[in-house]
N, CA, C and O atoms as CSV, one atom per row, in Angstrom:
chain,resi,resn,atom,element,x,y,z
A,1,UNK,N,N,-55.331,15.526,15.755
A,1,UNK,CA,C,-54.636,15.181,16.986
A,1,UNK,C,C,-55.195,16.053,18.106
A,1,UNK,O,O,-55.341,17.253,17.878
A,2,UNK,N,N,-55.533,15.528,19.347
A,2,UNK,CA,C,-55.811,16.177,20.493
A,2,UNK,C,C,-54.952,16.861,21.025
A,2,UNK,O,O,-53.756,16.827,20.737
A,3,UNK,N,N,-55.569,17.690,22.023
A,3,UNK,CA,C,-54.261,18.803,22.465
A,3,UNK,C,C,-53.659,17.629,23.554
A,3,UNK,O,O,-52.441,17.686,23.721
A,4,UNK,N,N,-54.339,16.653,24.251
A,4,UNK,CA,C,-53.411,15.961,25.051
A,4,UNK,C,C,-52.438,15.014,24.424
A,4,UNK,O,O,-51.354,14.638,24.868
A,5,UNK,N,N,-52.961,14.744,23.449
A,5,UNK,CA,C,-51.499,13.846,22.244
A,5,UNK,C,C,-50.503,14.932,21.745
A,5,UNK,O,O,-49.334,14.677,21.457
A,6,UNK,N,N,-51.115,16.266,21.663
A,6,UNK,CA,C,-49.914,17.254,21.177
A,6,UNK,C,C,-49.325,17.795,22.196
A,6,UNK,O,O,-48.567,18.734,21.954
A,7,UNK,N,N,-49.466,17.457,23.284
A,7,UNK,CA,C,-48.504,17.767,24.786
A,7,UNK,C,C,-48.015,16.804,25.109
A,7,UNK,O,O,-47.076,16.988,25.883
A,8,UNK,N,N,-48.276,15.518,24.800
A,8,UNK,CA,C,-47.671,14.010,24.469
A,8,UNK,C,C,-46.663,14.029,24.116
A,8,UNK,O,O,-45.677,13.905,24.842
A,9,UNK,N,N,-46.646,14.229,22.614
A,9,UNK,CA,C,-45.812,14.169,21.303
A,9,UNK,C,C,-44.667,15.691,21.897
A,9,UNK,O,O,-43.442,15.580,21.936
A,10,UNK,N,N,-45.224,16.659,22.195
A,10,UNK,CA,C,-43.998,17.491,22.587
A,10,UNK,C,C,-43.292,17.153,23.874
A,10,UNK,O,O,-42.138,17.434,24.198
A,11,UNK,N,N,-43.960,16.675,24.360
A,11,UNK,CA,C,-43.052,16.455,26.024
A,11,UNK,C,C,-42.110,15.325,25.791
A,11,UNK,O,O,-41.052,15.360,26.420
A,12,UNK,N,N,-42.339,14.300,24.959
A,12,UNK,CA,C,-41.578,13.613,24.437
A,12,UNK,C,C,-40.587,13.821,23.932
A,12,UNK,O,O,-39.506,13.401,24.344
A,13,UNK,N,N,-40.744,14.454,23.020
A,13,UNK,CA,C,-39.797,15.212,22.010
A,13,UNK,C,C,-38.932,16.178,23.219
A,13,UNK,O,O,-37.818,15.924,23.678
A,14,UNK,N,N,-39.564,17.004,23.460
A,14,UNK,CA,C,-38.442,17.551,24.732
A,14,UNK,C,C,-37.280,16.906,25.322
A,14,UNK,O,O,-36.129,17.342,25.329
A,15,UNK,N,N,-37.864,15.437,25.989
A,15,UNK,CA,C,-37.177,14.633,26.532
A,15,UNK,C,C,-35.713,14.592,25.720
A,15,UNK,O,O,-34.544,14.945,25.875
A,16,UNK,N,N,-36.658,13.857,24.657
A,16,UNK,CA,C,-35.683,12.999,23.436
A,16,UNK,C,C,-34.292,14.118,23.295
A,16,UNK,O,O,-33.149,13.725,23.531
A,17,UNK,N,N,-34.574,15.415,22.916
A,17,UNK,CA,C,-33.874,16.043,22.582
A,17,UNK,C,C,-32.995,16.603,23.750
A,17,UNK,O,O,-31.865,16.872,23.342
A,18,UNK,N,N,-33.134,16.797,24.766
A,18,UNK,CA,C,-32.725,16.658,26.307
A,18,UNK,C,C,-31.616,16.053,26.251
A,18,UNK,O,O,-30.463,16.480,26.316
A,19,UNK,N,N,-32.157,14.712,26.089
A,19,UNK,CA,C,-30.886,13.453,26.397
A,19,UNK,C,C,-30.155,13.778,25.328
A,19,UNK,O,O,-28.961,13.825,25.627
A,20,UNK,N,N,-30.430,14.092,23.882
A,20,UNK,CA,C,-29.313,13.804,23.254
A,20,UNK,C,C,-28.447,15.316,23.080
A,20,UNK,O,O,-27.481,15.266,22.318
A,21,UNK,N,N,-28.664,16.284,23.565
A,21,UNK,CA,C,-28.231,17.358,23.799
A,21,UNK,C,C,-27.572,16.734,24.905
A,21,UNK,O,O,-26.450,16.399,24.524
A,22,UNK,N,N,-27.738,16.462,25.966
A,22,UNK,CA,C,-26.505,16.001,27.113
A,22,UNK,C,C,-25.779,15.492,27.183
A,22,UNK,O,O,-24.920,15.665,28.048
A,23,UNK,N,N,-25.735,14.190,25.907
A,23,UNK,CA,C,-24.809,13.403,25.989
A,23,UNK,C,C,-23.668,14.129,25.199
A,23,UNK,O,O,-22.466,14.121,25.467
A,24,UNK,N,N,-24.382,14.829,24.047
A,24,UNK,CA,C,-23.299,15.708,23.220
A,24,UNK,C,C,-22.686,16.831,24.128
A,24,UNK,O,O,-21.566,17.289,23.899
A,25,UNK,N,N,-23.484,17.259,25.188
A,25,UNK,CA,C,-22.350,18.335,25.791
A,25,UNK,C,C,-21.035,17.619,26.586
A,25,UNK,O,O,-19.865,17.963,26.753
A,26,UNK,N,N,-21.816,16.481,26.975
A,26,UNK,CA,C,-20.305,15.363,27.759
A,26,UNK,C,C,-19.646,14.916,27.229
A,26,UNK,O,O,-18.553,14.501,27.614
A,27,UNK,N,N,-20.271,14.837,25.776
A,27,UNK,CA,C,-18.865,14.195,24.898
A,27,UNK,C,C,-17.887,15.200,23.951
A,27,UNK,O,O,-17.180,14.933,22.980
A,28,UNK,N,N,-18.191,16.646,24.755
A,28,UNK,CA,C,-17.239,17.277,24.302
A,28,UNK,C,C,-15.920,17.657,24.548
A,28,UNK,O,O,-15.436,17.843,25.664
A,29,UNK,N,N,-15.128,17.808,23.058
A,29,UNK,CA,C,-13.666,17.537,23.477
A,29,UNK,C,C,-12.576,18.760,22.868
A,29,UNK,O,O,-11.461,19.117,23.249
A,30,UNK,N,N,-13.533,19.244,21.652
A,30,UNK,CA,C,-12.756,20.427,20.943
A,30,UNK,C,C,-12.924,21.581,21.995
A,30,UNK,O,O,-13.954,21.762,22.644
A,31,UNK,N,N,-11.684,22.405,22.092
A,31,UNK,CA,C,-11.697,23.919,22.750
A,31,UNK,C,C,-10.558,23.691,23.199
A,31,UNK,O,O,-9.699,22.878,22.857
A,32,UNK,N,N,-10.614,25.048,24.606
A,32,UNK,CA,C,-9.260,25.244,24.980
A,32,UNK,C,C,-9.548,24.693,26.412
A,32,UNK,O,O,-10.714,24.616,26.799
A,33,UNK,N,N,-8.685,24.375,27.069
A,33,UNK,CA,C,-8.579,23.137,28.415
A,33,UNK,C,C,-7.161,23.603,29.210
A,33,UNK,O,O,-5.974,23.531,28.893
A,34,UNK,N,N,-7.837,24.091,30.341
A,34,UNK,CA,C,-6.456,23.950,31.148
A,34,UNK,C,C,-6.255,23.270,32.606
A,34,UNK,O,O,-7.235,23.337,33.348
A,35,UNK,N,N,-5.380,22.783,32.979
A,35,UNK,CA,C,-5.138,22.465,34.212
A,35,UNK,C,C,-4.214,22.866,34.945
A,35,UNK,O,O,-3.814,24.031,34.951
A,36,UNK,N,N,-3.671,21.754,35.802
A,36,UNK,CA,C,-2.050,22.119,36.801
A,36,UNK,C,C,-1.709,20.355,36.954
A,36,UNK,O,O,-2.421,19.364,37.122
A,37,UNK,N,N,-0.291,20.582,36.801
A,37,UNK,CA,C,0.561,19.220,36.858
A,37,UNK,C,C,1.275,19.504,38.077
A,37,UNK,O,O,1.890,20.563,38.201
A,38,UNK,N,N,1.231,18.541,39.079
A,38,UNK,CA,C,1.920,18.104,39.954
A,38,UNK,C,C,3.114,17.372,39.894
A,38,UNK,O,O,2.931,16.406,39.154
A,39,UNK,N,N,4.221,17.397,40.328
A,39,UNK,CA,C,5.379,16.080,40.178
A,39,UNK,C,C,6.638,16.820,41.051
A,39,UNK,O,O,7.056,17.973,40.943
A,40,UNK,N,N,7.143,15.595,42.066
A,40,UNK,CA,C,8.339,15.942,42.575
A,40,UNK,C,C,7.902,17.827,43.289
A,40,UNK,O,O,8.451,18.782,42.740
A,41,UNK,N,N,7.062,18.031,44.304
A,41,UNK,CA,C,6.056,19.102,45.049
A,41,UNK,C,C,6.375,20.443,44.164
A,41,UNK,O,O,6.411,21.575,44.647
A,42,UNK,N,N,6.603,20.123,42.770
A,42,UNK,CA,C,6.076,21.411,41.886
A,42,UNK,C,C,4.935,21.163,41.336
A,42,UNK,O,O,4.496,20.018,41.230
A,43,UNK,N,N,4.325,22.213,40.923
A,43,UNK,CA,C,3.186,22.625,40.367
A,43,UNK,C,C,3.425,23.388,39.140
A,43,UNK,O,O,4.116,24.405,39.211
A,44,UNK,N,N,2.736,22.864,37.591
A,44,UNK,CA,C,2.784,23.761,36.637
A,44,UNK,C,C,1.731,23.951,35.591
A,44,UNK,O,O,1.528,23.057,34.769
A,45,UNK,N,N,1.017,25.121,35.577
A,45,UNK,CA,C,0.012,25.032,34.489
A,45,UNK,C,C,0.383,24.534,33.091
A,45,UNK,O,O,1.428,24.508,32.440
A,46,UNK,N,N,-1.332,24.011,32.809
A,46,UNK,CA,C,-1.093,23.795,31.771
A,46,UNK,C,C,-2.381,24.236,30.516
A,46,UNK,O,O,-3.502,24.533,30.930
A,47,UNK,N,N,-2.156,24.237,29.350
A,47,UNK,CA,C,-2.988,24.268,28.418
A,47,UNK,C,C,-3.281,23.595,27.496
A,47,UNK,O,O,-2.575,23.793,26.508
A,48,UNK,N,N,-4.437,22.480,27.334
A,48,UNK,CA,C,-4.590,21.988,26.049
A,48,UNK,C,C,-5.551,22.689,25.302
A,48,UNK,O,O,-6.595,23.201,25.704
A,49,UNK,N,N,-4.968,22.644,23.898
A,49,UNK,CA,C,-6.229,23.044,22.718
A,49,UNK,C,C,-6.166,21.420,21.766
A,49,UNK,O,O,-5.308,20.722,21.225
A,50,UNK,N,N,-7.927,21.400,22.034
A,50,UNK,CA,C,-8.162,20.431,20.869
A,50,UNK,C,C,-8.677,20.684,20.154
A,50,UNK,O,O,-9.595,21.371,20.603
A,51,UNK,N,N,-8.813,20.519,18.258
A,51,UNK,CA,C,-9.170,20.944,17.905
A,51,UNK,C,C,-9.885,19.649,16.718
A,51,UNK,O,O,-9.033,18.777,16.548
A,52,UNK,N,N,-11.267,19.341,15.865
A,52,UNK,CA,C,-11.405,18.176,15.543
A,52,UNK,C,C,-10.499,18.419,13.983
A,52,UNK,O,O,-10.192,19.505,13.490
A,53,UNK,N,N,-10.195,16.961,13.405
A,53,UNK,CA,C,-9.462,17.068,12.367
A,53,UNK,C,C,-9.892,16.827,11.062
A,53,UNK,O,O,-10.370,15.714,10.841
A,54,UNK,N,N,-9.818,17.693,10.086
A,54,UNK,CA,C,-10.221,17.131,8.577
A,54,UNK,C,C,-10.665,15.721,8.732
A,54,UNK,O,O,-9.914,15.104,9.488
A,55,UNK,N,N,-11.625,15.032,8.267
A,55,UNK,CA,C,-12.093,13.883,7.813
A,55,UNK,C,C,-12.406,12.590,9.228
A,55,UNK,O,O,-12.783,11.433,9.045
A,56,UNK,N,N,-12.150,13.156,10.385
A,56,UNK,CA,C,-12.558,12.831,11.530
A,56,UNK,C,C,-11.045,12.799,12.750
A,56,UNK,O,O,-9.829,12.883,12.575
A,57,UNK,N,N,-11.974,12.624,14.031
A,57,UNK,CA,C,-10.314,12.475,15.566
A,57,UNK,C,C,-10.786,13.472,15.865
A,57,UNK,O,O,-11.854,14.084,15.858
A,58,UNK,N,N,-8.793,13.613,16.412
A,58,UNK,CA,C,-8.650,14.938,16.768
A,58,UNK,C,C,-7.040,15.348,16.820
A,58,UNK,O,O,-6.148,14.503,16.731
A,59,UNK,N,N,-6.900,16.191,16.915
A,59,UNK,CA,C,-5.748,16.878,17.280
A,59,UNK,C,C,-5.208,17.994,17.844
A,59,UNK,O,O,-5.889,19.017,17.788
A,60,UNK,N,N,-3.935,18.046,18.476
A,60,UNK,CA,C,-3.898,19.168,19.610
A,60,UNK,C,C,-2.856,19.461,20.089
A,60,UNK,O,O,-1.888,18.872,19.607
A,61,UNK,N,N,-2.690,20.071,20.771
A,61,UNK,CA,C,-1.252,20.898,21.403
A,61,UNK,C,C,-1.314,20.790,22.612
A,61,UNK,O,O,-2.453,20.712,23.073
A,62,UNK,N,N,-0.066,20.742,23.649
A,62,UNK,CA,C,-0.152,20.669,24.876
A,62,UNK,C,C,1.166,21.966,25.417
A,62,UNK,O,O,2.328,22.047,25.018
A,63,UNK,N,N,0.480,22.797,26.379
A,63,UNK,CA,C,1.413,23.934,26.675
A,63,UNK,C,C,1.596,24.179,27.659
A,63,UNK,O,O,0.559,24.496,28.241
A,64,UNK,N,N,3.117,24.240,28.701
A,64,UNK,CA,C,2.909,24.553,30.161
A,64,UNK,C,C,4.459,25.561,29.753
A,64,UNK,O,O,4.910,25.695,28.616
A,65,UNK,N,N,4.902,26.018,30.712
A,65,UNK,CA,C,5.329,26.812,31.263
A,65,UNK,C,C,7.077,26.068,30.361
A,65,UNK,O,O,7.866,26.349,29.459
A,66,UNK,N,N,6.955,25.562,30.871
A,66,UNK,CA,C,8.417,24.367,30.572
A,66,UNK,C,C,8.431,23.811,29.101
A,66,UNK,O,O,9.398,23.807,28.339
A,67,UNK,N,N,7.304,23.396,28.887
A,67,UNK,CA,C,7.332,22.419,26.956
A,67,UNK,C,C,5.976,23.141,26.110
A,67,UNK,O,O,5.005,23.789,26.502
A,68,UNK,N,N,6.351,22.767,25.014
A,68,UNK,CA,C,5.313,22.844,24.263
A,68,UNK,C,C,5.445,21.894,23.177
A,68,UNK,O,O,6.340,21.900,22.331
A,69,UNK,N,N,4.408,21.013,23.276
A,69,UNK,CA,C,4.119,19.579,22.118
A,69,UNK,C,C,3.279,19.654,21.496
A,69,UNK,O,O,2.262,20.294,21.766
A,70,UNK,N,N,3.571,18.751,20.080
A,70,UNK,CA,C,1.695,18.551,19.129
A,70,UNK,C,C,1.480,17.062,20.218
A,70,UNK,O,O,2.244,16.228,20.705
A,71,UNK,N,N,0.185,17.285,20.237
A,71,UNK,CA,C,-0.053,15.766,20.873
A,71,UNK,C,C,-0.429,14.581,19.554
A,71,UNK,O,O,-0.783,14.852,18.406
A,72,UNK,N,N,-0.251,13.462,20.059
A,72,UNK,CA,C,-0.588,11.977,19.377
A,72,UNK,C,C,-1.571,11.242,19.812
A,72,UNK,O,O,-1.917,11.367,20.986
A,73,UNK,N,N,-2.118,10.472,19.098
A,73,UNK,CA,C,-3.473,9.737,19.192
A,73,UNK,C,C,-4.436,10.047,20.057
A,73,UNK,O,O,-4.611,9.409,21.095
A,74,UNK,N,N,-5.495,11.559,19.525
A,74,UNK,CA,C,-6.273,11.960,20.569
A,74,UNK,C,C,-7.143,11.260,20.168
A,74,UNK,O,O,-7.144,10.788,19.031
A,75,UNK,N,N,-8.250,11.019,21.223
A,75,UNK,CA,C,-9.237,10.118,20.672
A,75,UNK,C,C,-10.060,10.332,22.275
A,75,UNK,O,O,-9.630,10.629,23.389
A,76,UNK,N,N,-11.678,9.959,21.644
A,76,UNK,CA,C,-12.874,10.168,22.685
A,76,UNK,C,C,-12.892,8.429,22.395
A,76,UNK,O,O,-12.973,7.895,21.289
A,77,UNK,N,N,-12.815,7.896,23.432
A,77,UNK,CA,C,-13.218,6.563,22.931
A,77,UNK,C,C,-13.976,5.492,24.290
A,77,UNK,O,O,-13.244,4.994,25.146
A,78,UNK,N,N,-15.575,5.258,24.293
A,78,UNK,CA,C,-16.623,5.204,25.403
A,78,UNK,C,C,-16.288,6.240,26.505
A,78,UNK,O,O,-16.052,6.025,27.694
A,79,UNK,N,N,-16.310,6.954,26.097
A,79,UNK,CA,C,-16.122,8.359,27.534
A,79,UNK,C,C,-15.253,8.904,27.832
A,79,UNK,O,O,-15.260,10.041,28.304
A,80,UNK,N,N,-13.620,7.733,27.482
A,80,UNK,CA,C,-12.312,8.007,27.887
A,80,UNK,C,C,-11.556,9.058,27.114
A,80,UNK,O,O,-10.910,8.692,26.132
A,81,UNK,N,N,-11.575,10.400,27.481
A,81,UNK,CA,C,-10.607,11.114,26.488
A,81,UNK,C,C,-8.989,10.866,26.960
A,81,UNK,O,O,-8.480,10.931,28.079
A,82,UNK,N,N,-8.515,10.615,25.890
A,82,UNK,CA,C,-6.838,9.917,25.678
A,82,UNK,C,C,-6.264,10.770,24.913
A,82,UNK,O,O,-6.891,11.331,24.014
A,83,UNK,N,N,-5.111,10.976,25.128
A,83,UNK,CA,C,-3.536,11.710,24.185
A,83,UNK,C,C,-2.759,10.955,24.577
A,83,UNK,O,O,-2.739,10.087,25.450
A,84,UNK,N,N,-1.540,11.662,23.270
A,84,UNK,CA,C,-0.144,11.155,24.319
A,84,UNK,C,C,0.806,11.845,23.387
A,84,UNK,O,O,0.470,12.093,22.229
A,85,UNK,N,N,2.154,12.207,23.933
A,85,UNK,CA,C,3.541,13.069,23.600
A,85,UNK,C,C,4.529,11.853,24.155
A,85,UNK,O,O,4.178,10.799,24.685
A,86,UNK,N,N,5.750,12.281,23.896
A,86,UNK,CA,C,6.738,11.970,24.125
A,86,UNK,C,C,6.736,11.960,25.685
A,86,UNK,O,O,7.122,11.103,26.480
A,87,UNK,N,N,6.146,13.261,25.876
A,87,UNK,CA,C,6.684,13.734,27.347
A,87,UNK,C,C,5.248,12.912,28.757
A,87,UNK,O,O,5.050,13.285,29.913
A,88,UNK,N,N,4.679,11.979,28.116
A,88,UNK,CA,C,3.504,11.512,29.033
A,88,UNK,C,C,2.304,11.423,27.741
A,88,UNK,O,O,2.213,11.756,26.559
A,89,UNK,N,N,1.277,10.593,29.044
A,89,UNK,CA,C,-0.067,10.224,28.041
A,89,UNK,C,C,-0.880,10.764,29.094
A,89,UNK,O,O,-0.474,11.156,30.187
A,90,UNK,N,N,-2.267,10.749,28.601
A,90,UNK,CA,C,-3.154,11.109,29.267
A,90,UNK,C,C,-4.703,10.673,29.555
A,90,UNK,O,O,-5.493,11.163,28.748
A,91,UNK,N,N,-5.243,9.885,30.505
A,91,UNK,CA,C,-6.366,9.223,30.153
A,91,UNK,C,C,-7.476,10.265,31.448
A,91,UNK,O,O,-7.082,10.740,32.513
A,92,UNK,N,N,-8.586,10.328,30.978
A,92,UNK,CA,C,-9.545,10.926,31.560
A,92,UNK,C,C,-10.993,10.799,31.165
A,92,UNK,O,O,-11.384,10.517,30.032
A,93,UNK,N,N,-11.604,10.991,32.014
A,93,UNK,CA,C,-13.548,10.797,31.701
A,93,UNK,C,C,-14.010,11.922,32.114
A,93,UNK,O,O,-13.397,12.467,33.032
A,94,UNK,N,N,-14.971,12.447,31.667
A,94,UNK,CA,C,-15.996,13.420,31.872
A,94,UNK,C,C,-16.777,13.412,33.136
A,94,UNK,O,O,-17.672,12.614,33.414
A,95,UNK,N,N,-16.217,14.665,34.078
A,95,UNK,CA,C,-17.057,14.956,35.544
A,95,UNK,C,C,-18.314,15.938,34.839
A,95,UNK,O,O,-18.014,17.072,34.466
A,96,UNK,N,N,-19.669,15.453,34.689
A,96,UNK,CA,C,-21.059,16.359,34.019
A,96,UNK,C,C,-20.514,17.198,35.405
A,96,UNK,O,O,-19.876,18.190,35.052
A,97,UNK,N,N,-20.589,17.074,36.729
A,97,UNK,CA,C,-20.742,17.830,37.852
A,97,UNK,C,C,-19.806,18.984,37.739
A,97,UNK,O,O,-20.171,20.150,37.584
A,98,UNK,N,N,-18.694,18.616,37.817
A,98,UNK,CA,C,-17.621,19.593,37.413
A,98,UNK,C,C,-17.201,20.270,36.450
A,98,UNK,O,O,-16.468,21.259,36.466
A,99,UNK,N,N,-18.072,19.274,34.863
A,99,UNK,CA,C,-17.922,20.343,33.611
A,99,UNK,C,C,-16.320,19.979,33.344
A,99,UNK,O,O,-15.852,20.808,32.563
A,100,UNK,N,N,-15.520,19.169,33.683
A,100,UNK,CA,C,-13.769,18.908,33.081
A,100,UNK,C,C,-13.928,17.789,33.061
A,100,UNK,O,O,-14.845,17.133,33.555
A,101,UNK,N,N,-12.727,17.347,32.277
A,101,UNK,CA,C,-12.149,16.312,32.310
A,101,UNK,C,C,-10.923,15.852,33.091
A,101,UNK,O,O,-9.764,16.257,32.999
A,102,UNK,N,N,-11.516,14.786,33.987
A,102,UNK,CA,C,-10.858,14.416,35.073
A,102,UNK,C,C,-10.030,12.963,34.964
A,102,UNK,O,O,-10.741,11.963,34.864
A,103,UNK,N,N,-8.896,12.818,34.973
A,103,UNK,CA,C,-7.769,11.954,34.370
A,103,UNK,C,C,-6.555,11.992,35.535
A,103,UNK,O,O,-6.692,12.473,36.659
A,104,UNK,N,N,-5.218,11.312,34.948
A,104,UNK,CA,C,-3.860,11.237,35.275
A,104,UNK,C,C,-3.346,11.024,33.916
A,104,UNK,O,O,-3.693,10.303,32.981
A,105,UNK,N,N,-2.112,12.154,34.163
A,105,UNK,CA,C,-0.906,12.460,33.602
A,105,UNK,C,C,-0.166,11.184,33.847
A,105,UNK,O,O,-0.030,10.947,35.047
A,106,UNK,N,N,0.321,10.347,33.083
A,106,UNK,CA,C,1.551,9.870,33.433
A,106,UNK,C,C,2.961,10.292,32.814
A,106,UNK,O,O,2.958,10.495,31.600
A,107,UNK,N,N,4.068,10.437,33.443
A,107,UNK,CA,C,5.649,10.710,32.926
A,107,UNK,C,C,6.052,9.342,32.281
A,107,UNK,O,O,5.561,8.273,32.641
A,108,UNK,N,N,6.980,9.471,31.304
A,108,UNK,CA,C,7.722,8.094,30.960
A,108,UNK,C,C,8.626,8.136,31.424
A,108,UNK,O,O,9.403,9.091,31.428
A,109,UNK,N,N,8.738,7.230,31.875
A,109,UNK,CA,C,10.183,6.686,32.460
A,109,UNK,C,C,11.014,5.582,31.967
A,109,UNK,O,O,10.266,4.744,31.464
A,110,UNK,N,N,12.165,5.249,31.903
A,110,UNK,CA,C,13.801,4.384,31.288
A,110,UNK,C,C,14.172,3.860,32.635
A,110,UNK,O,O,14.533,4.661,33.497
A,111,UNK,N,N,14.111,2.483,32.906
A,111,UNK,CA,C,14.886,2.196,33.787
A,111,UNK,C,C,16.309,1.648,33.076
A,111,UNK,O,O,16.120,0.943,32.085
A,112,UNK,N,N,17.016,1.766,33.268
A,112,UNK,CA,C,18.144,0.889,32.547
A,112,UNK,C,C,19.259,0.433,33.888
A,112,UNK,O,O,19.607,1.040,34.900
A,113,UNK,N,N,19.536,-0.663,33.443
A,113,UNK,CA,C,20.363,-1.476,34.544
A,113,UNK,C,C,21.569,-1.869,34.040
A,113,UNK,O,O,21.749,-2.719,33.167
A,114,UNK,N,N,22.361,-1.244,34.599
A,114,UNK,CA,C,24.004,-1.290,34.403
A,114,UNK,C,C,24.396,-2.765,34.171
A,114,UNK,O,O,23.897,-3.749,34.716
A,115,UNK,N,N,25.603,-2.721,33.055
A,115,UNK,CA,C,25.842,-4.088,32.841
A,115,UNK,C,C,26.487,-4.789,33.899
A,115,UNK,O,O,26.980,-4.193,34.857
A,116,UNK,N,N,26.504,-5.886,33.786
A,116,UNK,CA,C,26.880,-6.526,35.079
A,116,UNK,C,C,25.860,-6.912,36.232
A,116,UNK,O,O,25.763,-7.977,36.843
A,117,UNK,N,N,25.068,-5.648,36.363
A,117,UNK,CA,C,24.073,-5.913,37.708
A,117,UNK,C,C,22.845,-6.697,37.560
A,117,UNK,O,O,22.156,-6.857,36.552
A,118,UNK,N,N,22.667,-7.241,38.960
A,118,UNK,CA,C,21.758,-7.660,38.770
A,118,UNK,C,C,20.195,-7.283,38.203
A,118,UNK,O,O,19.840,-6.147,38.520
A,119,UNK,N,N,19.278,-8.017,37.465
A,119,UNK,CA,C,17.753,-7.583,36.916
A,119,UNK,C,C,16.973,-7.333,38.562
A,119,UNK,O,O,16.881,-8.193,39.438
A,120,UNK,N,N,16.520,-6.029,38.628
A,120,UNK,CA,C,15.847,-5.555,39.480
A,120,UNK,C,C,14.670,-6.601,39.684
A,120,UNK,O,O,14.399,-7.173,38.629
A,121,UNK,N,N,13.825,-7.038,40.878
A,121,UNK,CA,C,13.285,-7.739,41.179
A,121,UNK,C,C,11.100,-7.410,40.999
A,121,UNK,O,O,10.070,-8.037,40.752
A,122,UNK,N,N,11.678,-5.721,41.415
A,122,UNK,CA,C,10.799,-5.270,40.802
A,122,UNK,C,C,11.237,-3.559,40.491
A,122,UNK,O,O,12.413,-3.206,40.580
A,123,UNK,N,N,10.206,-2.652,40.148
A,123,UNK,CA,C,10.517,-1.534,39.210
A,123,UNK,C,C,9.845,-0.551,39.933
A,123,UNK,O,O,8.684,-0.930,40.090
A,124,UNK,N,N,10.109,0.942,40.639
A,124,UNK,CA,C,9.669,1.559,41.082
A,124,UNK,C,C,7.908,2.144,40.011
A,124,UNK,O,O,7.647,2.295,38.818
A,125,UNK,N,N,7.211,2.275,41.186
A,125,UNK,CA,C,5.945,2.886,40.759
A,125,UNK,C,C,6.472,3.886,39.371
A,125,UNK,O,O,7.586,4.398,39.266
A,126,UNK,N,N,5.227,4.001,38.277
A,126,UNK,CA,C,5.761,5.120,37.108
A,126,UNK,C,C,4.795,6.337,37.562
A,126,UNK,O,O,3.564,6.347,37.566
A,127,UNK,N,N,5.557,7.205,37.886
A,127,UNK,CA,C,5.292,9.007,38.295
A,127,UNK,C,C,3.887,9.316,37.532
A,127,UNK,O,O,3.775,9.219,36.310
A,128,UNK,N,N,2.855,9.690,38.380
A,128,UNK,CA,C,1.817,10.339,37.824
A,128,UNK,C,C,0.974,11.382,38.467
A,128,UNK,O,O,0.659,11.338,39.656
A,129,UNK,N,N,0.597,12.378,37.589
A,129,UNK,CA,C,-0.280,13.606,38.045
A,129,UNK,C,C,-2.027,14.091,37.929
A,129,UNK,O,O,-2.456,14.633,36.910
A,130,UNK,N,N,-2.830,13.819,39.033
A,130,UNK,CA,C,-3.779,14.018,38.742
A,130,UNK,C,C,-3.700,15.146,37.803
A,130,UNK,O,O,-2.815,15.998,37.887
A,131,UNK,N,N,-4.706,15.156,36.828
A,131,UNK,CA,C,-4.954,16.663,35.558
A,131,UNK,C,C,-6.069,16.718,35.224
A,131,UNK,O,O,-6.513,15.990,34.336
A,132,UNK,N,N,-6.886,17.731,35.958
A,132,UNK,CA,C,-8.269,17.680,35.649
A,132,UNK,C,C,-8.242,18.897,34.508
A,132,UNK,O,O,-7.619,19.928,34.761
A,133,UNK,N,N,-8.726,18.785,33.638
A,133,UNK,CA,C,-9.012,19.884,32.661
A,133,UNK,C,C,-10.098,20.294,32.439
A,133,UNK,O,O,-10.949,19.547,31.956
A,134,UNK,N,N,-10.322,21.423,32.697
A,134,UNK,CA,C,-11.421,22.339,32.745
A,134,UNK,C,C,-11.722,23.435,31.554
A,134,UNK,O,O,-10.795,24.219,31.348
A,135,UNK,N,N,-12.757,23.570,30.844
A,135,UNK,CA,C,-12.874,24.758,29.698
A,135,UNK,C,C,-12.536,26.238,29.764
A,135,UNK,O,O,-12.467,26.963,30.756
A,136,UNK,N,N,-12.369,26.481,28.657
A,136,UNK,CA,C,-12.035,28.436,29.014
A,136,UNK,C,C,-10.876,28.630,29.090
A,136,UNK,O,O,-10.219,27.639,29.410
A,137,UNK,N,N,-10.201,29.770,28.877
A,137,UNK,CA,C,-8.813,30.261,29.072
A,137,UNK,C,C,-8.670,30.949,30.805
A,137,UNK,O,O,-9.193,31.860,31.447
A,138,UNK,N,N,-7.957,30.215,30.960
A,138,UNK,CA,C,-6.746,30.880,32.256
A,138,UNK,C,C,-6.398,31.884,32.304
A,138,UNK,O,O,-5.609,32.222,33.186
């Protein structure tokens, strides 16, 4: 092989390994993650740890100031990292620029309508918090 096919064959290979080193750093999801939740003009940190699970997923904890939950159905799924608790779900995609994961919190909400009254016509907006999560401890 010539030295210009063996600067070929490595610059290639560079590439190759480039891209797939990048895509694996964006599609990362295990560690510790924190943000801040907005709702009703409070503000409250927060902490996720994900961690991957025996035999594949994931699983994780969610921690602010106020609750602490195991989370449910974590999952990387085409880019979208997803959870969810009792207390809200969470959908977000990967900012490469920013290095977090950038999403909305949503709250659950119960409307319930007193007997007798009339069925609401329509249903107030459901409460949500930008939550960008970023790596590293706080």
């Amino acid at each position: 092989m010539g030295n210009r096919t063996r600067w070929a064959v490595a610059l290639a290979g560079s590439a190759a390994l480039a891209a797939v080193c990048g895509g694996a750093h964006a599609q990362k999801v295990a560690g510790e993650w924190h943000g801040t939740l907005a709702f009703n003009g409070n503000e409250a940190p927060v902490r996720v740890t994900l961690k991957t699970k025996a035999g594949g997923g994931y699983e994780g904890r969610f921690v602010s100031p106020q609750k602490r939950f195991a989370l449910e159905n974590v999952k990387l799924d085409h880019g979208t990292l997803s959870f969810s608790s009792g207390s809200g779900n969470y959908s977000g995609r990967w900012d490469e620029r920013r290095k977090a994961w950038v999403g909305e919190w949503t709250f659950p909400m119960t409307f319930i309508v007193p007997r007798g009254a009339a069925q609401p016509t329509s249903l107030p907006p459901i409460p949500t918090s930008p939550l960008v999560l970023t790596g590293g401890k706080q």
